[in-house]
N, C-alpha and C positions, 0 to 999 in steps of 0.2 A: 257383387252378385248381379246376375242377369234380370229381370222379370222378365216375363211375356204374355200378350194376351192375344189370342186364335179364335175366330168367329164365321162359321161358315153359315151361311142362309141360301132356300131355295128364290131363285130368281121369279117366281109367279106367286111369291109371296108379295111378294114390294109389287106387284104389278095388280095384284086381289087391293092390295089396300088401297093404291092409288084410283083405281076403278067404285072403290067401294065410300070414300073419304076425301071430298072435294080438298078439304082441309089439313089433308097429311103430310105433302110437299112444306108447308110453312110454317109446318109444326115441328116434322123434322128436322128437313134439310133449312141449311141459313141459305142467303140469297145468293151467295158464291158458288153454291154447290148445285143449287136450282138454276144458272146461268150456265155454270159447266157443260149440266147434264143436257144441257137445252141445244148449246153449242155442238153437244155430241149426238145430237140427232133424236132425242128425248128415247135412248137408248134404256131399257130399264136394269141391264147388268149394271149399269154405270149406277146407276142408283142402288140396286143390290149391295154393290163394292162396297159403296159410302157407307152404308146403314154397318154393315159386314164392321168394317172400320171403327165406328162409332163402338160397336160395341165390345170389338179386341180393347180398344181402350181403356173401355170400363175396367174390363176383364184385368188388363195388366197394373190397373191403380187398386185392383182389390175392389172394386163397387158393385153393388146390384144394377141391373137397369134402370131401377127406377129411382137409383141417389140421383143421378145427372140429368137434368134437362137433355135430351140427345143434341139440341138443336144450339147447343153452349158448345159441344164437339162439333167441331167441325174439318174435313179434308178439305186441303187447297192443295195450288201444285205451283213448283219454281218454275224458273225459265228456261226449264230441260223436259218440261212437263213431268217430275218426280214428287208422286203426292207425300206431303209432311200432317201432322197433324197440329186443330190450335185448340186451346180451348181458353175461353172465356176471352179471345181476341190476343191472346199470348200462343206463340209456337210452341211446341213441348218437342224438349230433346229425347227425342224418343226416333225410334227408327218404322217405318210403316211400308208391305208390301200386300199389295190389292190383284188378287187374280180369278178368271174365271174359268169356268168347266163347263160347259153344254147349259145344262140347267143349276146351277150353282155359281153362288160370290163368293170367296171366301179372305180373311185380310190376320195378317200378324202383326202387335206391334212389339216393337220388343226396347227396352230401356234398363237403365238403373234402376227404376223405382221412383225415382223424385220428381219433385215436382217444378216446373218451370215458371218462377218467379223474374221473368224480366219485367222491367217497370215499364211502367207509361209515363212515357216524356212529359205531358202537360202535368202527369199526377206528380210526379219526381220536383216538378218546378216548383211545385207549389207548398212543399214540408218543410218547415222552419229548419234555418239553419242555425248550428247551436257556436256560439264563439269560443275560442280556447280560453278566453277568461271566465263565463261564465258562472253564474253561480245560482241561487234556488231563486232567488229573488227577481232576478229578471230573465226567468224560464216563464212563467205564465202563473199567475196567481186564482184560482179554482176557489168558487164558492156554490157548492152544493146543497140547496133547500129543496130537501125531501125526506123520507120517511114518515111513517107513525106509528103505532103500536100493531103489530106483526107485519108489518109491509119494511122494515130497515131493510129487508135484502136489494132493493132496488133503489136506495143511498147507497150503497154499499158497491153492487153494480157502478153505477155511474162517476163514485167518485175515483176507484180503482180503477178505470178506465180513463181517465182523466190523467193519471198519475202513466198508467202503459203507455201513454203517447206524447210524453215529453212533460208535463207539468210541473214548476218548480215545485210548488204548493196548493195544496189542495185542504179544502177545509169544508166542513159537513153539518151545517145546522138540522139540529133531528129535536125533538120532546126530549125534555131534559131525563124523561124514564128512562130512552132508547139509548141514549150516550154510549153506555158500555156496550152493546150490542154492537154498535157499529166500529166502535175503537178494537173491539177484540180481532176481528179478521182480518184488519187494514192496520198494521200500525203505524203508518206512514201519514196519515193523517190528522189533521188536528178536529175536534171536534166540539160543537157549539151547542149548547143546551138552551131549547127556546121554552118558553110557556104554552101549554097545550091545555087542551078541555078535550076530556073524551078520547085520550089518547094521538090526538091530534094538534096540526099547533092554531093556536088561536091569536083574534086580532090585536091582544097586548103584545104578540112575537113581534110587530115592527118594527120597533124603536130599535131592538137589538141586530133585527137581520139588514137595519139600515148601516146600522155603523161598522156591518161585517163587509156590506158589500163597497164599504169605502175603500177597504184592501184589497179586492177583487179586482180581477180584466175580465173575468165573466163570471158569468152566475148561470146556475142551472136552476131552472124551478119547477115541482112537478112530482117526479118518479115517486110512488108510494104515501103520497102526501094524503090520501082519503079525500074525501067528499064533504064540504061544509061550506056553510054560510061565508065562516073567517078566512076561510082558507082562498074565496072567491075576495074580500077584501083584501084580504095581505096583499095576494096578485096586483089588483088594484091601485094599492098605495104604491108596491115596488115598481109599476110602469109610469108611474106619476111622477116619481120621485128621483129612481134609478137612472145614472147617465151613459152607463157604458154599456156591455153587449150580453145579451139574457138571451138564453135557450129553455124554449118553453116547452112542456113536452105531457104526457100521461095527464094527472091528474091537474097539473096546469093549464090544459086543455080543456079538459073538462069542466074548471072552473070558470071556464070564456061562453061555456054553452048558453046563446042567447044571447050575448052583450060582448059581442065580438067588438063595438064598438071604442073600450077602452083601448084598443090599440092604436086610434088614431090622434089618440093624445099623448101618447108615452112618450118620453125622452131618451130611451136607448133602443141601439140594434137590437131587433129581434128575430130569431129563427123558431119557429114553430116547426114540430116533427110531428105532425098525426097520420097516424094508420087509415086506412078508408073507413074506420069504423068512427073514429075521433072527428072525423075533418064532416062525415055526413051530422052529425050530432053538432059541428059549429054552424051549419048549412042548414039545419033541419029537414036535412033530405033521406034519400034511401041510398046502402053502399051498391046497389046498383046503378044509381043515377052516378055514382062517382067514377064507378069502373068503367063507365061508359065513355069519358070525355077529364082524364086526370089531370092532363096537359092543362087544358082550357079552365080546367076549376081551379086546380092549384093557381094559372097566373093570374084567373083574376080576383081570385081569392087578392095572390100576394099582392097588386096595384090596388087594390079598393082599400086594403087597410097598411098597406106600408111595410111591411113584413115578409121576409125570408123564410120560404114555404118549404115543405122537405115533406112530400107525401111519400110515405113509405109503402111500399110494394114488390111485387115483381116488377123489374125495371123502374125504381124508385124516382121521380121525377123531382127535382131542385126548382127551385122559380126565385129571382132576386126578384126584390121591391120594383125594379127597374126593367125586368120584364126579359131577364136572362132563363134562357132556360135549356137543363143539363139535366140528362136519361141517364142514370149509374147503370151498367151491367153486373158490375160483381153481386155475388151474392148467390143462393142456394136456397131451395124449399126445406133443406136442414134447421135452418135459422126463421122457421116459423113455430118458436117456444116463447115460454117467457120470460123475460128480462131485458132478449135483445134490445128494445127501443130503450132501455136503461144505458144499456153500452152504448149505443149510439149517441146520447144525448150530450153522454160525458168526452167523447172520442171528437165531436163538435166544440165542447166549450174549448176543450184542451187546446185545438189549433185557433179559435182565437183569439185566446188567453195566449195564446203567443204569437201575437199582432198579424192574425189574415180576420181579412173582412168575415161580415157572416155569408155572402153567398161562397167565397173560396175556401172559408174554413167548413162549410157544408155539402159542398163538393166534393174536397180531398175526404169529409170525415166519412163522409157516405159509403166512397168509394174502398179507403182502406178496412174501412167497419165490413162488407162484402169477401171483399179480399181474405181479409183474418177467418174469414165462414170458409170462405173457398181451400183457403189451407188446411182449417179444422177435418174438412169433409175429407177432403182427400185420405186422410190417416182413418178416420172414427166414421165415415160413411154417414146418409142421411136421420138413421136412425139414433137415438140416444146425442146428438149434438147440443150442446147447452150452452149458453150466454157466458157461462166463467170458460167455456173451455175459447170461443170467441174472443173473451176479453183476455187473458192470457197470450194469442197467439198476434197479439194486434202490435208488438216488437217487431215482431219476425218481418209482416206484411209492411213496414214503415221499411225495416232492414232490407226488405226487395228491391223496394224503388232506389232505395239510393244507391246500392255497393251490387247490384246485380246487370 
C-alpha cells in the first residue's frame, strides 16, 4: 500500500514569520536548507517548499505537527538537484515532489509507510559482536541495585532493558519484600533480596551486594532506590570497593548530592546519567545555569571527578573522563515521561557488560536508547509514548544498525 502526505502553504506566511521571528530560520530550517535557501537568492518560495515538505511528511508518517521537531526533517537535494527527504540525519525512502504557484508552496511525499532505518557507520562499529559459540555467560553479566517499596517499576525498567540489548545475565538486587514484584514481569531474571529499613535497602545490604557484584561486568545503581542516609553509604562503600564498571543514575545521584567528592576515590569506571535537574542539584546550581553551558558543565564536571558524564536532554551530551565529547541526535520530546532514564541506564550497563568502555558503551547506549524513541514515535506519535514501549523496541533499533 501506498501512503501519502500533501501540504500546501501560502508563501507570505513563511515570509510574516521570518519578518516577525529573528529566530525562525534555526528553529526550523537545519543549516542545509538555510544554505540552500541562501544560495537561492534568499528566495522565500524556496522556503515555503521546504516547510510545505516538512510537513507532507508528517502528514504521510501519520503525525501531528507537533510530534516532530520540524527541524529533525529535513530537505536536501542529490546531484541532479532532486530534493529527498532525511530525517534525524537518515534519508527516508520515500519519494518527495515540491512546487509552486504565484502565491503558494505546495509538496507530496509519498512512500510505503515505513520507516528508514539505515545505520550509522560509527554507531554499527561499535555493537558488540556475538560469536557462533557463544553462550549466557560470556554475553555480559548485569547486576541491577535498585528499587524499594512502590518504586520496583524502575528495577524492572532497567534491568529488562539490559536483557533487550544483548545481556547474557542480568540479575536485580531489590528489599527482600519486592522480590516477587520484580520476578513477576521479568522472568528472565534472577533476583537478589537485600535488607532494607523502611522499605528501602539499608547499610547491612553491603556485604551481600558486594559478593553479587563479584559476578558482575557492570552494575547499575540507583533507579527507585528512594532517599536515605544508607542508601548514600551503600553507594559509598560500592565506589570504594567495587573494581569494574558502575552506572550511576536517579536516585544514585542523588545520593552524591553535596559529596560529589567520593568519586575521586572509587576503583571502578563510572558513568553517571543526570537530567539537568540531577546534575544542578550535584552542582548546587539552578537548571538554568545548566542549560545555559551543558557542553562546558558536563566536561568539567567529567575531568574534576574522573567520571563518564551523560547529561541527558534534548541533544543529550556524553563527556569521557578524558575530555571526549559526543552530542546524540536521536531521540524525541515523546520520550519526556517516566522511566526513560531507567531504560537508559540499563541499555548502558548492557553494552558494557559486553566489553565497550563506558564512554563507547554511553555513546552507542545513548544513541540506540533515542533511536528505539524514534521508532516508537513513528507508529504511536508524541502523545501516549511510554518507557516499556521504548524498551521493547530497543531489538529492532540495534537490528537497524547492523542488517539494514
Amino acid at each position: 500500500m501506498i501512503n501519502c502526505g500533501v501540504d500546501i502553504i501560502e508563501i507570505s506566511r513563511i515570509e510574516r514569520a521570518v519578518g516577525k521571528n529573528k529566530n525562525f530560520l534555526g528553529r526550523v530550517f537545519s543549516e542545509s536548507e538555510i544554505e540552500y535557501f541562501r544560495k537561492k537568492g534568499s528566495r522565500m518560495d524556496t522556503l515555503a517548499g521546504f516547510y510545505a515538505a516538512k510537513e507532507a511528511f508528517l502528514k504521510y508518517k501519520g503525525c501531528g505537527i507537533k510530534s516532530l521537531e520540524l527541524s529533525k526533517v529535513s530537505v536536501e537535494h542529490d546531484e541532479r538537484n532532486v530534493p529527498f527527504v532525511v530525517y534525524c540525519g537518515v534519508r527516508q525512502r520515500v519519494s518527495l515532489s515540491i512546487s509552486h504557484h504565484k502565491t503558494s508552496a505546495v509538496a507530496v511525499v509519498c512512500g510505503d509507510g515505513g520507516f528508514s532505518l539505515e545505520p550509522d557507520p560509527q554507531m554499527k562499529a561499535l555493537i558488540p559482536t556475538r560469536r557462533e559459540d557463544a553462550h549466557k555467560g560470556n554475553c555480559g553479566r548485569v547486576l541491577v541495585i535498585a528499587g524499594s517499596e512502590g518504586m520496583t517499576g524502575a528495577a524492572v525498567l532497567s534491568a529488562k532493558s539490559a536483557l533487550r540489548c544483548g545481556s547474557g545475565l542480568v540479575t536485580v538486587a531489590v528489599p527482600h519484600s519486592e522480590r516477587p514484584i520484580v520476578a513477576c514481569p521479568v522472568a528472565e531474571v534472577i533476583t537478589v533480596g537485600l535488607d532494607a529499613e523502611g522499605g528501602m535497602i539499608c547499610q547491612t545490604a553491603m556485604k551481600r551486594i558486594l559478593e553479587e557484584t563479584k559476578k558482575a561486568d557492570a552494575v547499575v545503581f540507583g533507579p527507585g532506590l528512594g532517599n536515605s542516609r544508607d542508601i548514600k553509604m551503600v553507594l559509598s562503600g560500592l565506589l570504594a570497593e567495587y573494581e569494574g564498571k558502575l552506572v550511576i543514575d536517579a536516585d544514585g545521584l542523588n545520593a552524591m548530592k553535596g559529596d560529589c567528592e567520593m568519586l575521586k576515590d572509587c576503583r571502578c569506571q563510572v558513568v553517571l546519567t543526570p537530567h539537568p535537574g540531577e546534575m544542578a542539584r550535584l552542582l548546587n546550581v539552578t537548571t538554568e545555569e545548566i542549560a545555559k553551558d551543558r557542553s562546558g558543565i558536563a566536561s568539567r564536571f567529567a575531568e574534576k571527578y574522573g567520571a563518564c558524564v551523560v547529561l541527558k536532554g534534548k541533544d543529550t551530551v556524553i563527556v569521557s573522563k578524558d575530555g571526549d565529547v559526543k552530542i546524540n541526535q536521536t531521540g524525541n520530546p515523546g520520550m519526556a515521561t517516566a522511566g526513560m532514564g531507567d531504560v537508559l541506564s540499563g541499555v548502558i550497563a548492557s553494552f558494557m557488560g559486553q566489553g565497550l568502555g563506558p564512554f563507547d558503551a554511553a555513546v552507542l547506549g545513548t544513541y540506540i536508547h533515542g533511536k528505539a524513541g524514534d521508532i516508537c514515535l513513528m507508529e504511536k506519535g508524541v502523545h501516549g509514548l511510554i518507557a516499556s514501549d521504548v524498551l521493547e523496541a530497543l531489538p529492532l533499533a540495534i537490528k537497524s544498525e547492523i542488517e539494514f
